[in-house]
C-alpha positions in Angstrom: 160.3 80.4 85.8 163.0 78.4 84.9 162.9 75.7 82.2 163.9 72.9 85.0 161.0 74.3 87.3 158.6 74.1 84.0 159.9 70.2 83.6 159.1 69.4 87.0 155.6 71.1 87.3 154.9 69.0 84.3 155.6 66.2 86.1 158.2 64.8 83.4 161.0 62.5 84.8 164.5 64.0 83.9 165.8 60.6 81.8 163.2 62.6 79.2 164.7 66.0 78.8 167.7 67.4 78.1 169.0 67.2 81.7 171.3 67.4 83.3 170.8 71.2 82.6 173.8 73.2 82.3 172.9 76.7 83.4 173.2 77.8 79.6 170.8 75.0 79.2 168.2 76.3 82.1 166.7 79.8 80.8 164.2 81.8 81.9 160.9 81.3 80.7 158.6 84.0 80.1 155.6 82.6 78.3 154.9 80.7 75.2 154.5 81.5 71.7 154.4 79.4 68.3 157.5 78.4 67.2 158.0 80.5 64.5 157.4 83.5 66.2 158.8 82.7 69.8 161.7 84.5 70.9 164.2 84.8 73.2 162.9 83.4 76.8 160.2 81.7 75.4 158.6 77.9 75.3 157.4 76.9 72.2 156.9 73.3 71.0 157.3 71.1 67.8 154.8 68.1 67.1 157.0 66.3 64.1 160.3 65.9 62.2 158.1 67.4 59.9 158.8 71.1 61.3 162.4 70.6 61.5 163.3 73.8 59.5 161.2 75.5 62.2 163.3 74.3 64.8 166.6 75.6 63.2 165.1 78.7 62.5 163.5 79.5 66.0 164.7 81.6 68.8 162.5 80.3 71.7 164.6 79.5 74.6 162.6 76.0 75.2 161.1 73.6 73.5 158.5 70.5 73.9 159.8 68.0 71.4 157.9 64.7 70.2 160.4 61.3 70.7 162.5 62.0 67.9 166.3 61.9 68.8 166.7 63.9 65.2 165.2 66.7 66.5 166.6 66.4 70.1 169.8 66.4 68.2 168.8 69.2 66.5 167.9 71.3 70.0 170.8 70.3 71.3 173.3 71.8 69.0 171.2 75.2 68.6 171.5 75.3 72.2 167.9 75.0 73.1 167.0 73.4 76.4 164.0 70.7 75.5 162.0 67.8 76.6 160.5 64.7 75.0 157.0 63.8 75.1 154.8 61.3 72.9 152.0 64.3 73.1 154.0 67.3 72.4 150.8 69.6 72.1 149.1 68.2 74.9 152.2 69.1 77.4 152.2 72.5 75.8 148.8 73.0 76.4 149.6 72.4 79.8 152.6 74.2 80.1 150.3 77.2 78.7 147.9 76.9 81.8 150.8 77.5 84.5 151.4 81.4 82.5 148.2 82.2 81.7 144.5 82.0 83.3 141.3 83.4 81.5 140.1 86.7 83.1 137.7 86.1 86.1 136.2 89.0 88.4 136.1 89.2 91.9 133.3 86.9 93.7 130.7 90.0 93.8 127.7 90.9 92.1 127.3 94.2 90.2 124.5 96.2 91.7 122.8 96.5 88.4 122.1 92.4 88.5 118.3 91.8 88.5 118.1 88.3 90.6 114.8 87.2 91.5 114.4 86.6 95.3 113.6 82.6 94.8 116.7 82.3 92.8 119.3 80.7 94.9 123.4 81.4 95.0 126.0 79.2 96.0 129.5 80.0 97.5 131.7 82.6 95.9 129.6 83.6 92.4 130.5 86.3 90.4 127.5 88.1 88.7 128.1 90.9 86.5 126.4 93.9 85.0 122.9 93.8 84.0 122.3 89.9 84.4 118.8 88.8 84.5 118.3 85.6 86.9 114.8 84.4 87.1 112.2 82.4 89.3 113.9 79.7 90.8 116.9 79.5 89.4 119.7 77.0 90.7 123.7 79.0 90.7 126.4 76.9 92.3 129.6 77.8 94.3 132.0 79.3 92.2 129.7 80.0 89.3 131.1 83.2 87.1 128.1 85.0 85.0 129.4 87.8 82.7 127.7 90.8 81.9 123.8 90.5 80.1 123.8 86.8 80.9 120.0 86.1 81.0 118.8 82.6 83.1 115.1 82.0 82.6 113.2 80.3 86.0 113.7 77.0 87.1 117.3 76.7 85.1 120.2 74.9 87.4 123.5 75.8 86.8 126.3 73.6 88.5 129.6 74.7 90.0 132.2 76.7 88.8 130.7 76.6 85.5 131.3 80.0 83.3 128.5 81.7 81.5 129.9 84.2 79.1 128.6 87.5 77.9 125.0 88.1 76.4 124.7 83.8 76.3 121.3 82.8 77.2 119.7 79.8 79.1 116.1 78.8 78.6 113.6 77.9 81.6 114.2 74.7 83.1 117.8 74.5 81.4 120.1 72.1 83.6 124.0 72.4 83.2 126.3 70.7 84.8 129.4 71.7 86.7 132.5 72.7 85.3 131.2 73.8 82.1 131.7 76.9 79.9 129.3 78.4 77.7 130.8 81.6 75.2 129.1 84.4 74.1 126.2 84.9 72.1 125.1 81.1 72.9 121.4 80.0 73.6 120.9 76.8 75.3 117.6 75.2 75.5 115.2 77.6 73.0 112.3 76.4 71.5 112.8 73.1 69.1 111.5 73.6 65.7 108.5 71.8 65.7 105.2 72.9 63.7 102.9 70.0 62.5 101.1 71.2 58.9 97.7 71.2 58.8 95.4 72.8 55.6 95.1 75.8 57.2 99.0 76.3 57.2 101.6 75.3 60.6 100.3 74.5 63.8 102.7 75.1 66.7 103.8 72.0 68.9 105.3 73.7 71.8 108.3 72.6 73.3 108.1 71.3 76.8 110.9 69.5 77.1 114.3 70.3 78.5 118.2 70.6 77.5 120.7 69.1 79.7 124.4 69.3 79.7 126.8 67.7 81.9 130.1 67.7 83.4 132.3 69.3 81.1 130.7 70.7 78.4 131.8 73.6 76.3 129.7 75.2 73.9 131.2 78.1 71.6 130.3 81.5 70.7 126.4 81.8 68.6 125.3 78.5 69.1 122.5 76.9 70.0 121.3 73.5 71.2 117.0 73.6 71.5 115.0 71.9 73.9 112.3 69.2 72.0 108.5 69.1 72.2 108.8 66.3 75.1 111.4 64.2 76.9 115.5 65.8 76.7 118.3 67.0 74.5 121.4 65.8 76.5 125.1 66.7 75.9 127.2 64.3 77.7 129.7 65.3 79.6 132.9 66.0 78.1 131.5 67.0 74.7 133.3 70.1 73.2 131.3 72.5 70.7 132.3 74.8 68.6 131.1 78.3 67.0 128.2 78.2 64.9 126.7 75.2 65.8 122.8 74.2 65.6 121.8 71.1 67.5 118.4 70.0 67.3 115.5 68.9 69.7 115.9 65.7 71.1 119.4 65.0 70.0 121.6 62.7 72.4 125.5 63.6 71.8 127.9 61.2 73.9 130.3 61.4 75.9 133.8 63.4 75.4 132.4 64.3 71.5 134.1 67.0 69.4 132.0 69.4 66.8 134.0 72.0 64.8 131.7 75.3 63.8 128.7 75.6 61.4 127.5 71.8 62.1 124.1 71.3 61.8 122.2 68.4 63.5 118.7 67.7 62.8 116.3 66.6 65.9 116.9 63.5 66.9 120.3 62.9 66.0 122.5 60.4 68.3 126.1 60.3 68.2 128.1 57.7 70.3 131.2 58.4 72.9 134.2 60.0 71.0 132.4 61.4 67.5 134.2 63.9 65.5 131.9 65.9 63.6 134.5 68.6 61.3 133.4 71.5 60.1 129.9 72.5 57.8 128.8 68.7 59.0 125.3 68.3 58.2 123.2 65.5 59.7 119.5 64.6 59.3 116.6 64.1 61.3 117.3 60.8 63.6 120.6 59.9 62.1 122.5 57.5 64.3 126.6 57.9 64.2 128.4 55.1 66.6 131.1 55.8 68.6 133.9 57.3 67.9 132.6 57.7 64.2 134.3 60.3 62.4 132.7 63.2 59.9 134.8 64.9 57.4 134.5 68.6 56.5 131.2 69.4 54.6 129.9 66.1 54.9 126.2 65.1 54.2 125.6 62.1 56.5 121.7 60.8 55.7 121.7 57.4 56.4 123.3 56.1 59.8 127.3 55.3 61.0 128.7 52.4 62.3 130.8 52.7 65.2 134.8 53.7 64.1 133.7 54.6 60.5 134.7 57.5 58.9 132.6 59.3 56.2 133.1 62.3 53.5 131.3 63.7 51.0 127.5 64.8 50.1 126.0 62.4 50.8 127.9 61.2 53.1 130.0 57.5 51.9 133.2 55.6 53.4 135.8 58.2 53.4 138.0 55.7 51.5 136.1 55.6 48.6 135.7 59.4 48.5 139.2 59.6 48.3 139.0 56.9 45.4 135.8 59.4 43.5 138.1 62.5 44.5 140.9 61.4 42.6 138.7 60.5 39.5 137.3 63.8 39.5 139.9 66.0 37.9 140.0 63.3 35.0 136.7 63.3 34.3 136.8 65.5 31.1 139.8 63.0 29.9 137.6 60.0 30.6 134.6 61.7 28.8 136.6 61.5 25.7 137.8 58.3 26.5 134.0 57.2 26.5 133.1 59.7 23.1 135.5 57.8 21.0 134.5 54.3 22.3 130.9 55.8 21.8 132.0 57.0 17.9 133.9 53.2 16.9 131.0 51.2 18.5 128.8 53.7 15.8 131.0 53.3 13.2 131.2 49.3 13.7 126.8 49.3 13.2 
């Protein structure tokens, strides 16, 4: 397409681009591509002045550029058409939906699908090779299952929602429409719940359920269990990553984010908006408020208040990790500080 039919699709006035486009300034695009390794007839994007040089250096035919006349400067006299944006990433994003859509098979299903005859189908499913679909199971229009999905009985699956490869959902499961859930992902398993006794663990089965709503992605290998009674509810909008373990009874809000190998204890609650990064560990009933932000590998014991941001093991104000962080490398400096204050105040007795 050209770069003025791009511009248009994404719905961006012309006072914000580099229009009026000479024909030099109107190329075809192709695709996209990072910036340092677009090339000729492609759209690439830059989110800061910060990645200037990369902009000089570039060969994409396009670009999405933050509100920086610098770098619209820059564009200009390289010869690359561009347009402004305050969300740069966001519009490239975008732009990367209108040349490319995720693989979806026809709206069949593969003869080698086992379905139970009380299972019921909406519109337009796909079902691939070798699913399992048991007793009363609930598939909306426009559901794709991949191959060696399993769906135990009495699970509800809403529309359009995609179920990738070998993930599994438990009995009595409920996810909502529009969701995606990868590979290798097990929603609603057993909680881990034994009670000790003296003859050694005594099983509390889990009768409970695991509901997500609207929205909800949940990456490849991980796993959000179903508690002994009551609901583990992902709200909708929540995005999850690889890896991840959440635990029986937890209550994640609205529009969340949880990078891979997080681990939430059961009955953890996180508000609307929480960031949890990466290796985030949180334990048993932990409360974070909304839009409360984890950093990487942080040990979070003790609740979060609503906006706060928290590092570290355990888990404090990420301010004053910063402050302890920067104190760390001079620690062997200050221990000599403190042995020779030690040695006079010896001396002075």
């Amino acid at each position: 397409m050209k770069f003025s039919q791009l511009v248009q699709q994404l719905g961006f006035s012309p006072e914000v681009t580099s229009l009026p486009i000479a024909p030099a300034l109107d190329p075809d695009l192709l695709g996209v591509a990072a910036v340092e390794a677009a090339a000729k007839g492609q759209l690439s994007f830059i989110e800061s002045e910060r990645y200037s040089e990369q902009l000089q250096s570039t060969a994409a035919s396009g670009l999405i550029l933050p509100e920086s006349e610098k770098l619209q400067e820059l564009a200009t006299a390289h010869q690359i058409a561009w347009v402004a944006t305050p969300h740069p990433r966001l519009h490239f994003a975008q732009a990367i939906a209108l040349f490319y859509q995720p693989f979806r098979p026809p709206a069949t299903i593969h003869p080698t699908a086992v379905i139970d005859p009380t299972a019921s189908l909406g519109e337009n499913v796909a079902i691939g090779a070798y699913v399992t679909i048991g007793a009363g199971v609930k598939i909306g229009a426009g559901c794709c299952i991949h191959p060696q999905v399993v769906i135990y009985s009495e699970a509800e699956i809403g529309d359009r929602t995609v179920l990738h490869a070998h993930c599994v959902i438990h009995e009595r499961s409920r996810i909502g429409p529009d969701c995606v859930i990868h590979s290798g992902a097990v929603i609603g398993a057993e909680g881990f719940g034994f009670v000790p006794t003296p003859k050694g663990w005594f099983k509390m089965e889990q009768s409970g359920c695991t509901v997500l709503e609207a929205g909800v992605e949940v990456g490849c290998n991980s796993a959000i269990d179903r508690p002994a009674v009551g609901e583990t509810r992902i709200r909708q909008g929540t995005k999850i990553d690889n890896l991840v373990q959440i635990g029986h009874g937890c209550q994640i809000g609205e529009n969340c984010a949880i990078a891979g190998q997080t681990g939430l204890s059961g009955r953890v609650q996180l508000g609307a908006g929480v960031v949890l990064a990466g290796q985030v560990g949180i334990a048993d009933g932990v409360k974070l408020g909304t839009r409360a932000i984890a950093t990487s590998r942080a040990g979070i014991i003790r609740d979060v208040g609503a906006g706060e941001t928290v590092s570290g093991h355990p888990a404090i104000p990420h301010k004053s990790f910063l402050r302890a962080a920067n104190l760390y490398h001079r620690l062997p400096e200050l221990y000599q500080i403190v042995k020779r204050l030690q040695g006079k105040n010896d001396q002075a007795k």
